[in-house]
C-alpha positions in Angstrom: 0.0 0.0 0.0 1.4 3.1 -1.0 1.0 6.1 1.7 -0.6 9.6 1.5 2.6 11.9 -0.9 4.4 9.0 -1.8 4.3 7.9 -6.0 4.0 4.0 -6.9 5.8 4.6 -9.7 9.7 4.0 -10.8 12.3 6.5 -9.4 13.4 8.4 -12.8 16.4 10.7 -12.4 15.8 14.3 -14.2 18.0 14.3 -16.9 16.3 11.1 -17.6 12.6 12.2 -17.1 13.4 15.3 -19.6 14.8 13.6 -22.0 11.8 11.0 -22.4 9.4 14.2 -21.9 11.2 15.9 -24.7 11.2 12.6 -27.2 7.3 11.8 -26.7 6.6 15.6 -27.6 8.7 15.5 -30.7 7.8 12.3 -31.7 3.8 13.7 -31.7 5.2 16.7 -33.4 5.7 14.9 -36.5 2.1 14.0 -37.2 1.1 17.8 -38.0 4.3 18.5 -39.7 3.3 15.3 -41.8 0.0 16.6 -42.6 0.0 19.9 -42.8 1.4 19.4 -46.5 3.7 22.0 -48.2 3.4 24.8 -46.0 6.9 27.2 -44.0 4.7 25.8 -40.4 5.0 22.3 -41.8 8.6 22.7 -42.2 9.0 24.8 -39.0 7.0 22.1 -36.8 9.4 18.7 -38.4 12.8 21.0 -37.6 11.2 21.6 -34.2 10.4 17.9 -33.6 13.7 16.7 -34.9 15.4 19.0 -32.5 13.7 17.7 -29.7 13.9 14.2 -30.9 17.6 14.6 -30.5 18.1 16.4 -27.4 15.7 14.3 -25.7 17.4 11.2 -27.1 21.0 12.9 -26.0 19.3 13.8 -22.1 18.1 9.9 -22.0 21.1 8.3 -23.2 23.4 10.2 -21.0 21.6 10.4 -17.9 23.0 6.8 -16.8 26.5 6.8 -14.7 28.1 4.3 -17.1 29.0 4.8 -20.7 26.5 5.8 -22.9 25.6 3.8 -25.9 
């Protein structure tokens, strides 16, 4: 049983917790820069999501103590 102000759920460092934040919200980013069609915002939106794809990707791989990958 889990008491009153304490989380059931797995202890994620920050870095980590960032990173995976940052890769969901590019990752859905890419669905209205798909299909928005040939449009500067549809551009704008896939450079957006591809930056966050990668620094979110960077923040998760790095967040461990050994090597990254």
């Amino acid at each position: 049983m889990v008491a009153f102000g304490q989380s059931a759920s797995m202890d994620i460092p920050n870095q980590s917790g960032t990173g995976i934040a940052l890769f969901v919200v590019g990752a859905l980013l890419f669905v209205p820069g798909l299909t928005l069609g040939d449009e500067l915002l549809s551009y704008g939106t896939l450079v957006v999501a591809a930056m966050l794809l990668t620094v979110g990707t960077y923040l998760f791989g790095t967040s461990g103590s050994d090597r990254p990958v």
